[in-house]
FIVEXDO-46665 format. One record per residue (C-alpha): x, y, z. Coordinates in steps of 0.2 Angstrom, whole numbers, padded with zeros to 4 digits, always signed. Each point is the difference from the previous one (the first is absolute). Layout:
XYZ...
//
This chain:
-0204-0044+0309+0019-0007-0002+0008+0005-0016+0012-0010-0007+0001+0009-0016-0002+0013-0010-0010-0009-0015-0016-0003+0009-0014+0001-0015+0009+0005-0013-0010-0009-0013-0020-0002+0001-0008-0014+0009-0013-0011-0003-0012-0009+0012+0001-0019+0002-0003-0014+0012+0012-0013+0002+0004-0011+0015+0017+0000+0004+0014-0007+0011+0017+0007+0002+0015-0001+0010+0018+0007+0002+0013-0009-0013+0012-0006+0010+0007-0017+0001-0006-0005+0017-0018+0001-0004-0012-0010+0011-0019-0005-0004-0005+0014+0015+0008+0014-0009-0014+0002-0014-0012+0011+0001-0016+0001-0009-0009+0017-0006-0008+0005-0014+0008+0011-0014-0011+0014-0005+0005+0010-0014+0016-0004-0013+0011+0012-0010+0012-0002-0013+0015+0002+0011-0012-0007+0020-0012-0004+0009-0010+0004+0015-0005-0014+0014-0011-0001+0012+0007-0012+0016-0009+0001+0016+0014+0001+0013+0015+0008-0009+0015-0013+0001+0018+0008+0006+0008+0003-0014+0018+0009-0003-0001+0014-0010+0001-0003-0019+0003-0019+0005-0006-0011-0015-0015-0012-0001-0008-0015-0010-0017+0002-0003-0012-0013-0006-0015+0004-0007-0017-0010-0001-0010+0001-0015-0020-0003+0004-0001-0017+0001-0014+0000-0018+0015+0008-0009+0012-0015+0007-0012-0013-0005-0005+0009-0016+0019+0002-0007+0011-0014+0012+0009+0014+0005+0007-0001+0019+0006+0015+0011+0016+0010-0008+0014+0009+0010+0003+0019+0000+0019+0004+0006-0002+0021+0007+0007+0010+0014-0010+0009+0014+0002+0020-0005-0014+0006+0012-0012-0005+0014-0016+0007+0008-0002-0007+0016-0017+0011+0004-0007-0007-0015+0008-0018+0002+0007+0001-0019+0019-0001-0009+0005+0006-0016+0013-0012-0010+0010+0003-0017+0001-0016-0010+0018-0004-0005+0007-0014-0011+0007-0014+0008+0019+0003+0004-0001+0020+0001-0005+0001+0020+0014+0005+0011-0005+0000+0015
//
């Protein structure tokens, strides 16, 4: 396991399901570099996904992440997928998983 931080679970998780897709925030951003995965537990402060085939991603680099409510709750409410702004704090190639911290939008450095 790469860690990229020390604030790995610092807050108590909860189990969800959610389809995702997420890339790097970079200008130059193409169709092929989304990924899809599936988030499975949320936090206050992140979140854990689920991606198989883990993309390259620089250490602590900063992603968009779009999230895709179950398509009842869409039709249900109207609502559409919503964007997440985080940064990549660890990685767990074995287990084909990356921890993010949310951030609000203008705070990422990287």
């Amino acid at each position: 396991m790469d860690y990229l931080s020390p604030d790995r679970r610092r807050q108590s998780r909860k189990s969800i399901s959610i389809t995702i897709s997420f890339a790097p925030k970079r200008n130059d951003i193409t169709q092929s570099d989304w990924y899809f995965g599936e988030m499975r537990n949320v936090s206050f402060g992140g979140a854990c996904f689920y991606v198989e085939g883990l993309p390259r991603f620089l250490s602590g680099e900063a992603i968009d992440i779009l999230c895709f409510p179950n398509p009842k709750f869409v039709v249900e409410t109207g609502l559409v997928p919503y964007r997440i702004t985080g940064q990549m704090v660890w990685l767990d190639r074995s287990s084909q998983q990356i921890g993010i911290r949310y951030e609000p939008p203008g705070k990422i450095t990287k």
